[in-house]
C-alpha positions in Angstrom: 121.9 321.1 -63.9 123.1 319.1 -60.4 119.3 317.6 -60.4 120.1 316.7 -63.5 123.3 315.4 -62.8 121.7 313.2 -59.8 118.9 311.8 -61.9 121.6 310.4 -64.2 123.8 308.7 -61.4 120.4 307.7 -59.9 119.2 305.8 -63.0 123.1 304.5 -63.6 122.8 302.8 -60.1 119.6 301.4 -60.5 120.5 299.7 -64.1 123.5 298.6 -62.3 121.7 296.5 -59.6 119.4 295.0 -61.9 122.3 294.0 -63.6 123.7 291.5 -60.5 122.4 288.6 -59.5 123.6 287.1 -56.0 126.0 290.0 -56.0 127.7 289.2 -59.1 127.5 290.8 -62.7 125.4 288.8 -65.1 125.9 288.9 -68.7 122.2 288.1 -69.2 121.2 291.0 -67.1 123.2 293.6 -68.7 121.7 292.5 -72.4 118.1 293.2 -70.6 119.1 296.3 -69.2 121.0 297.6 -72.6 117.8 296.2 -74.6 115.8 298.3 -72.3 117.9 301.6 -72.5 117.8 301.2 -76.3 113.7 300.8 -76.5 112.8 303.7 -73.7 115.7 305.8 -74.5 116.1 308.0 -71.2 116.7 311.6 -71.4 120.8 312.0 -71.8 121.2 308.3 -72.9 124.7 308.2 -73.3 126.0 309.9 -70.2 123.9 307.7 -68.4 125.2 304.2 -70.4 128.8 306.0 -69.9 128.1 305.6 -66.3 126.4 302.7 -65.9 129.5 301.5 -68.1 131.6 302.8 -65.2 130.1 301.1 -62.8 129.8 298.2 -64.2 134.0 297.7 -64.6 134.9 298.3 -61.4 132.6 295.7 -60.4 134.3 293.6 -63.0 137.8 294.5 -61.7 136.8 293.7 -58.1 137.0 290.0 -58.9 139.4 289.9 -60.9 143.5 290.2 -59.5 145.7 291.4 -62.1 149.3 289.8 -61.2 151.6 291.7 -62.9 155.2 290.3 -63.0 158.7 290.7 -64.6 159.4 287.0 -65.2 157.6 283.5 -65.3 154.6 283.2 -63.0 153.5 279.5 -62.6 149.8 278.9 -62.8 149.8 277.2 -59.1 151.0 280.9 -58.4 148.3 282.4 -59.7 145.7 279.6 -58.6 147.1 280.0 -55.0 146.8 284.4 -55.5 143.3 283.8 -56.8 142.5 281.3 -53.4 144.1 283.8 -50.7 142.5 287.2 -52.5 139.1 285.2 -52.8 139.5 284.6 -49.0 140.5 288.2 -48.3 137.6 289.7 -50.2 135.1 287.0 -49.1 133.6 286.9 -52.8 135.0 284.7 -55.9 138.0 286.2 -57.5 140.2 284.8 -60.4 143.8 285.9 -61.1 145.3 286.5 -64.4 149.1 287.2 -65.0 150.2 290.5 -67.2 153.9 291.1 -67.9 155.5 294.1 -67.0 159.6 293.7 -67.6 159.6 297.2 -65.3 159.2 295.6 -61.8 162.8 294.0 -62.3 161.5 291.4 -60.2 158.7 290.6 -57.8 155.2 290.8 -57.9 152.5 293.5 -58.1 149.0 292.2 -57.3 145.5 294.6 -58.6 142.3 293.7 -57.2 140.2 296.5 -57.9 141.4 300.2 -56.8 143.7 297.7 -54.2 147.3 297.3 -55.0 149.9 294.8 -53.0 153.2 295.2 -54.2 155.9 293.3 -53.3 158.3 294.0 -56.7 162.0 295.2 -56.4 161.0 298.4 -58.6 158.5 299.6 -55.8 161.2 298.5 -53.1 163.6 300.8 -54.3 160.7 303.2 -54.8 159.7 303.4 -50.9 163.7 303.5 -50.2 163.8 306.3 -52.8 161.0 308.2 -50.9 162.0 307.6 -47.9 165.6 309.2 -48.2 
């Protein structure tokens, strides 16, 4: 069953490189490879589309910064968080703002499994951890 397994994540990773082109996902590849997947049909189909599907939105959510925030974010803000994590990651990535009423105040920045926080909610969090 491992063997098994490995084939699976094998064939997941090669569907997901033919699915960037100059490192970035492309719609038009992905249609090719889910064509493809339909017409051959692999053995254990849907565990390997489940995680080609995995793989594939992480590399969506590494250019992408989710900026959550408790009150009104200007879109300069969010240009300017979008220019400085594009810089830090040295690859395109776009910011989009997400309310969260929670954070009291502040900002809490998501680019991929990376979090920057910088909201009162996770400041009293560290304090609270720290005592």
């Amino acid at each position: 069953m491992a063997s098994g397994k490995k084939q699976i994540q094998q064939l997941s990773r090669q569907l997901f490189q033919l699915s960037l082109v100059d490192g970035r996902v492309s719609p038009a590849q992905v249609e090719g490879v889910l064509a493809y997947v339909e017409q051959h049909r692999p053995a254990h189909a849907m565990t390997v589309l489940k995680a080609y599907q995995r793989l594939i939105a992480a590399e969506l959510a590494r250019s992408q910064a989710v900026v959550e925030h408790a009150g009104a974010v200007a879109d300069a803000t969010l240009a300017a968080i979008g220019a400085a994590m594009t810089q830090k990651y040295a690859r395109p990535v776009t910011a989009s703002a997400r309310a969260n009423p929670a954070l009291l105040a502040g900002l809490r920045i998501r680019v991929g499994d990376d979090v920057y926080e910088s909201s009162v909610s996770g400041q009293l969090a560290a304090l609270a951890a720290s005592v």
